[in-house]
C-alpha positions in Angstrom: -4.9 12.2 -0.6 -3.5 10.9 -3.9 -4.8 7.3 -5.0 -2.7 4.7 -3.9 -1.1 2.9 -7.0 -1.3 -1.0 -6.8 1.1 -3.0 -8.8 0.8 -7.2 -8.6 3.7 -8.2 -9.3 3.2 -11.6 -11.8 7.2 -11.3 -12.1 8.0 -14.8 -13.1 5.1 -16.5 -11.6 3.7 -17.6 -15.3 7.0 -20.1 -15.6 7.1 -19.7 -18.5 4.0 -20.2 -19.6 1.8 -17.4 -21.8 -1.1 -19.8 -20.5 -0.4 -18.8 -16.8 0.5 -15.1 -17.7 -2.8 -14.6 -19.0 -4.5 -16.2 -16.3 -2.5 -13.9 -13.8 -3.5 -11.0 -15.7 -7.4 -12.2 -15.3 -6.7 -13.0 -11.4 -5.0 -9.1 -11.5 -8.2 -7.8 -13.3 -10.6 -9.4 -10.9 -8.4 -8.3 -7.5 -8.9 -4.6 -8.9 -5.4 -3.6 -8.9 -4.0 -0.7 -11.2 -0.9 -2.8 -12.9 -0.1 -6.1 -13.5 3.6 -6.1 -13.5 5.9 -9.1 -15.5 9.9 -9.0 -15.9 11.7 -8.7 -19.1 14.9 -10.0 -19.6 17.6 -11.2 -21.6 19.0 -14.5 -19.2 22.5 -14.1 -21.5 22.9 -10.7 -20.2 21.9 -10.7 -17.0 23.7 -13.6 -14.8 26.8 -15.4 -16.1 27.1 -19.0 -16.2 28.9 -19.0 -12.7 26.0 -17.2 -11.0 24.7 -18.7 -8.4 20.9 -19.5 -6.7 19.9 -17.6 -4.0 18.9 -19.5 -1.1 15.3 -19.0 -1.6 15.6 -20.3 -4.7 17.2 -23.3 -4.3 14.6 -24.2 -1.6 11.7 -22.7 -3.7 12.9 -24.7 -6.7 14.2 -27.9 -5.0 17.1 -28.0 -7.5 20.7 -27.2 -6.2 22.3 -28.0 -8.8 21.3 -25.9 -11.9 22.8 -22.0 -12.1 20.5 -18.7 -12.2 20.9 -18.7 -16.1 20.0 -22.9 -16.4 16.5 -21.1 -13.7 16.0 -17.9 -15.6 16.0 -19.6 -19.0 13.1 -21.4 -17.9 11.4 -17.7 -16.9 11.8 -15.7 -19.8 9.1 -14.4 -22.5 10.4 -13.5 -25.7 9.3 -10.5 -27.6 6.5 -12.1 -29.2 5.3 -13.3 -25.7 5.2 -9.8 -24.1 3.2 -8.6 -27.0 0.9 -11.1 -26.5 0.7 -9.6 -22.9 0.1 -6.2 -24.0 -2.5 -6.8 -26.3 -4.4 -9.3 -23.4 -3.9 -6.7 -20.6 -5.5 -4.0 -23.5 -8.5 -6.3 -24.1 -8.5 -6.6 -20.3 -8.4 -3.0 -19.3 -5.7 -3.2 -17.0 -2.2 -1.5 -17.1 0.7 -3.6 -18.8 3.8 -2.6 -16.8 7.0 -4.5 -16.5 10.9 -4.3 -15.0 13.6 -4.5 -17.2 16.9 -6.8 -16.3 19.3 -5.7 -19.1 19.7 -2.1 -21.4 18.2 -4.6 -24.1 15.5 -4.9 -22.0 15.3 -1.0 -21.3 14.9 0.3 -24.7 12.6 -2.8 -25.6 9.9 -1.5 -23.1 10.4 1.9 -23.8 9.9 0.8 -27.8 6.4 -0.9 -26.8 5.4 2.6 -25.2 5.9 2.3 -22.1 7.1 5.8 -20.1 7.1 4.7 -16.6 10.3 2.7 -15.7 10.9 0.5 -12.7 14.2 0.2 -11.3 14.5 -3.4 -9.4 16.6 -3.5 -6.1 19.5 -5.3 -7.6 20.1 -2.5 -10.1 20.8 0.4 -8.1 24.1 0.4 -8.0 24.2 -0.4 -11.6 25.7 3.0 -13.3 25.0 2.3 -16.7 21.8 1.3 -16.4 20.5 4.1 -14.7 21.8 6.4 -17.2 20.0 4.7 -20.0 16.9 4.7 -18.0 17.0 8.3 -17.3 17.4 8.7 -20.9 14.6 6.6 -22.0 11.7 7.0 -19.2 9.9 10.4 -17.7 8.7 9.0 -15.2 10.6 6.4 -12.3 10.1 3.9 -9.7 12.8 3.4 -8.0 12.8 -0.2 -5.4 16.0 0.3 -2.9 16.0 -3.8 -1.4 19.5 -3.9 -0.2 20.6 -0.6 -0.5 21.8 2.2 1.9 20.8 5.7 2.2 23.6 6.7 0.0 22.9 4.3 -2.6 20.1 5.7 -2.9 21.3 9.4 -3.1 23.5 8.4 -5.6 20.7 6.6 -8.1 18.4 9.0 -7.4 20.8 11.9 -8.5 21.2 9.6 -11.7 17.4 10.5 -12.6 17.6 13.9 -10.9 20.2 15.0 -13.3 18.8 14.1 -15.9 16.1 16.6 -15.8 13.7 14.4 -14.0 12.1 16.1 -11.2 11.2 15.3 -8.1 7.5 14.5 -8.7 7.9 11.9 -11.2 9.9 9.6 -8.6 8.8 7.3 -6.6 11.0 5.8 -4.1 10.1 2.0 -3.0 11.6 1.0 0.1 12.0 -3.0 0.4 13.5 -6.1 1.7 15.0 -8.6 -1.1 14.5 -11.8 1.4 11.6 -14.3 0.0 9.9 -14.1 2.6 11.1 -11.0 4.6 10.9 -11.4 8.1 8.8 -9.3 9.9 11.7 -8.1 12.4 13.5 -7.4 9.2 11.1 -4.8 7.4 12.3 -1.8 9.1 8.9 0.0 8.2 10.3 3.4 9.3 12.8 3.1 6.9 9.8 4.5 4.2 9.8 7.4 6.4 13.6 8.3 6.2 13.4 8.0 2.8 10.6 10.7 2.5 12.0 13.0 4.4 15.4 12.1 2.8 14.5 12.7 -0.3 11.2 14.5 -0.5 9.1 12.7 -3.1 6.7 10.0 -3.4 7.3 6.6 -1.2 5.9 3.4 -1.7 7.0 0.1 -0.6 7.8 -3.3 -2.3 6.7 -6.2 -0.5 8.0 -9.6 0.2 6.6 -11.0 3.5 4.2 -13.2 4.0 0.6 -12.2 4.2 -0.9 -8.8 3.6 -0.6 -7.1 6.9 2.4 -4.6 5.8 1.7 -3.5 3.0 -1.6 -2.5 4.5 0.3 -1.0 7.4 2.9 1.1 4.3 -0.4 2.6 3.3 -1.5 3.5 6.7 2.0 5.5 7.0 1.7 7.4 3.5 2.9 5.0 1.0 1.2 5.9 -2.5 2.9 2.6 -4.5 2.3 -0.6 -3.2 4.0 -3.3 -4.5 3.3 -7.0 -4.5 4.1 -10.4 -5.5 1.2 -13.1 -6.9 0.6 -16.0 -8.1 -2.2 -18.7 -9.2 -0.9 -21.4 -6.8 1.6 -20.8 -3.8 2.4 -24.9 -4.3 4.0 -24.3 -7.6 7.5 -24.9 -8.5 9.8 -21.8 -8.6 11.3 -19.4 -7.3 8.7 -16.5 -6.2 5.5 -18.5 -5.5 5.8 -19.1 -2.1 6.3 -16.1 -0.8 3.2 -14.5 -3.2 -0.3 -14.0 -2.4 -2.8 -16.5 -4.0 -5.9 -14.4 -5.7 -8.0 -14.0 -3.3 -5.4 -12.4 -1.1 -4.4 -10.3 -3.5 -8.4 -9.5 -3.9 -8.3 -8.8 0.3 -5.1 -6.6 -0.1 -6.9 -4.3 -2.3 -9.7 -4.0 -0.4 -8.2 -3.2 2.5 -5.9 -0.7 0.7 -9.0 1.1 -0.3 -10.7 1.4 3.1 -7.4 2.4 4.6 -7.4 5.3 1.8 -10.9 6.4 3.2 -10.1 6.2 6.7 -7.0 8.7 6.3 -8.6 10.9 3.6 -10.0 13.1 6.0 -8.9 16.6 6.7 -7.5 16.2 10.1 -9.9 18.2 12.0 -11.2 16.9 15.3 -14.8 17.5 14.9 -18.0 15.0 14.7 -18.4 13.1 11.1 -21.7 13.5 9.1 -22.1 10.0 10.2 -21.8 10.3 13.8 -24.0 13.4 14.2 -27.1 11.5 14.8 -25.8 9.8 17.4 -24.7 12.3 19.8 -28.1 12.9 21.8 -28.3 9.1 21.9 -24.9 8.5 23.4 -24.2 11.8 25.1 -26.3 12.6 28.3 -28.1 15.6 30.4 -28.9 16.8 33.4 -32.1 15.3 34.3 -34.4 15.0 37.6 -33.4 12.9 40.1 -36.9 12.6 41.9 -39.9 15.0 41.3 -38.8 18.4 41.8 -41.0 21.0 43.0 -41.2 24.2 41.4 -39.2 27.4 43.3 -36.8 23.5 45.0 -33.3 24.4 44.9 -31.3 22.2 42.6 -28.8 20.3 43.8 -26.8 17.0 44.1 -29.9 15.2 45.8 -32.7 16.0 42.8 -30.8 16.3 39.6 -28.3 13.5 37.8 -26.8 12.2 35.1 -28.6 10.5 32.2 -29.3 9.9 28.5 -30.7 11.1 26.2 -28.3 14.4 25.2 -30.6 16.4 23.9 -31.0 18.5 27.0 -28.8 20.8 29.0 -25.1 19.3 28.7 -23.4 18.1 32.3 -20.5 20.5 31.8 -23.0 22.8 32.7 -23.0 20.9 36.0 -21.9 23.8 38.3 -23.9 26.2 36.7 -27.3 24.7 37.7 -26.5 23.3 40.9 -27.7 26.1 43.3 -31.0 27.7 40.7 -34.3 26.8 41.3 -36.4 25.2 39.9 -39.4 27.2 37.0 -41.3 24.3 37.1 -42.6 21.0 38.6 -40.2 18.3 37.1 -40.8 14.5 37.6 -38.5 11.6 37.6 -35.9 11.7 34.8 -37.3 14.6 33.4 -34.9 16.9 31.1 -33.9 19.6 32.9 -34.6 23.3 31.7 -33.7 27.0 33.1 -34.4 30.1 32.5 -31.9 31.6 30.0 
């Protein structure tokens, strides 16, 4: 089975702040996940001035009044910020990775070496962007929140055509709602996808808690995706529905046992570990009472008991109506002539 990939998703949980980005990264390192994840953008050229909050935002935040750009300016790392990141996550050993907003964006993380793009939910449908991430990236992520089967036929052709293949594409499914409800995730919905599409599936997260993504594993997800943050109590917009670090540190774990407990061949057969246990907790056919030797054995002097290291009771019928080679006494294991 091929590792699952963990991404935390820091997003814009730092507010601003290179302080808190680094101290994400350190809550990333110590969780044990394979990527830290940030976004990159350019506020001017992603929202207009008219754009509107979402309505987890505005409750997340606690300001109505100020537009996505007044929120987003807030949120964004410059250049010199997200080489600061780089160079910590490097000194950290973990995997840089972020998700661009804008082609500025785009061409910026493919100019500080990145090769593996992410494609957020709200961007699928966006033409022009695809196409200059097909151009710029060999390898893709691609998150479908909101999207249709066909919207994702049609992005996914984007990358297809451009000479990516299959097996560099990973296709996320997930829910944009912060949190999702459960009733909303439509788990299954991974599955279409893989047989839809036939590549790699993986799943985004935005409920609350750890239980799904855990689940997304346990269904052949090989990209988990997830929002964190220092403090769920801080103010803006992604904390609240993000896992503090030591759920993020129980998410992994769990990932990784799941990995082991479905990393088996499929064969129905007794594990290595279980062996020893099979005379213990299987039984054999064993005296009822003292048997004399040349006695007929039957349902009044033979039964059922542990241990199972004698004659197995499927060999029941078989037995009832021998006699007996020997004196037996109480609970003694019985044995026939082969």
């Amino acid at each position: 089975m091929k590792k699952v990939t963990i991404i935390a998703e820091a997003g814009v949980n730092h507010n601003g702040s290179i302080e808190n980005a680094f101290k994400l990264i350190d809550a990333a390192v110590e969780a044990g996940v394979d990527y830290v994840k940030f976004q990159t953008f350019k506020s001017e050229n992603l929202v207009s001035k008219s754009a509107k909050k979402a309505d987890y935002q505005i409750e997340n935040t606690g300001n109505s009044e100020e537009s996505q750009l007044e929120m987003l300016k807030k949120l964004e790392l410059n250049h010199k910020k997200h080489q600061e990141l780089v160079d910590y996550c490097s000194k950290k050993n973990i995997k840089f990775f972020s998700t661009a907003f804008d082609l500025e964006s785009l061409q910026y993380l493919k100019d500080i070496g990145l090769d593996l793009v992410k494609i957020p939910s709200g961007e699928i449908t966006n033409l022009p962007y695809l196409r200059l991430a097909s151009k710029l990236f060999s390898q893709v992520i691609l998150s479908t929140g909101m999207a249709t089967i066909e919207e994702i036929s049609d992005a996914f052709n984007v990358f297809t055509q451009a000479g990516i293949s299959k097996d560099k594409i990973t296709i996320l499914h997930c829910n944009t709602e912060y949190p999702t409800p459960f009733e909303d995730v439509n788990l299954k919905a991974m599955l279409t996808i893989k047989n839809q599409f036939n590549t790699e599936i993986g799943y985004s997260d935005h409920t609350l808690g750890i239980e799904v993504p855990i689940a997304a594993v346990a269904l052949g997800a090989t990209v988990i995706e997830k929002h964190f943050t220092l403090d769920k109590t801080m103010n803006g917009p992604d904390h609240a529905a993000s896992l503090e670090p030591h759920e993020l540190k129980a998410m992994v774990s769990a990932i990784r046992n799941i990995e082991k407990s479905i990393a088996g061949d499929g064969i129905k057969k007794p594990s290595f570990s279980e062996q020893k246990n099979m005379a213990i907790g299987r039984k054999s056919i064993v005296s009822k009472r003292d048997i004399s030797a040349g006695e007929i054995f039957s349902e009044d002097n033979i039964t059922v008991k542990r241990p199972g290291n004698g004659i197995s009771p499927m060999r029941w019928d078989e037995i009832i109506g021998k006699k007996a080679i020997k004196d037996f006494k109480q609970d003694e294991l019985i044995t026939v002539e082969i």
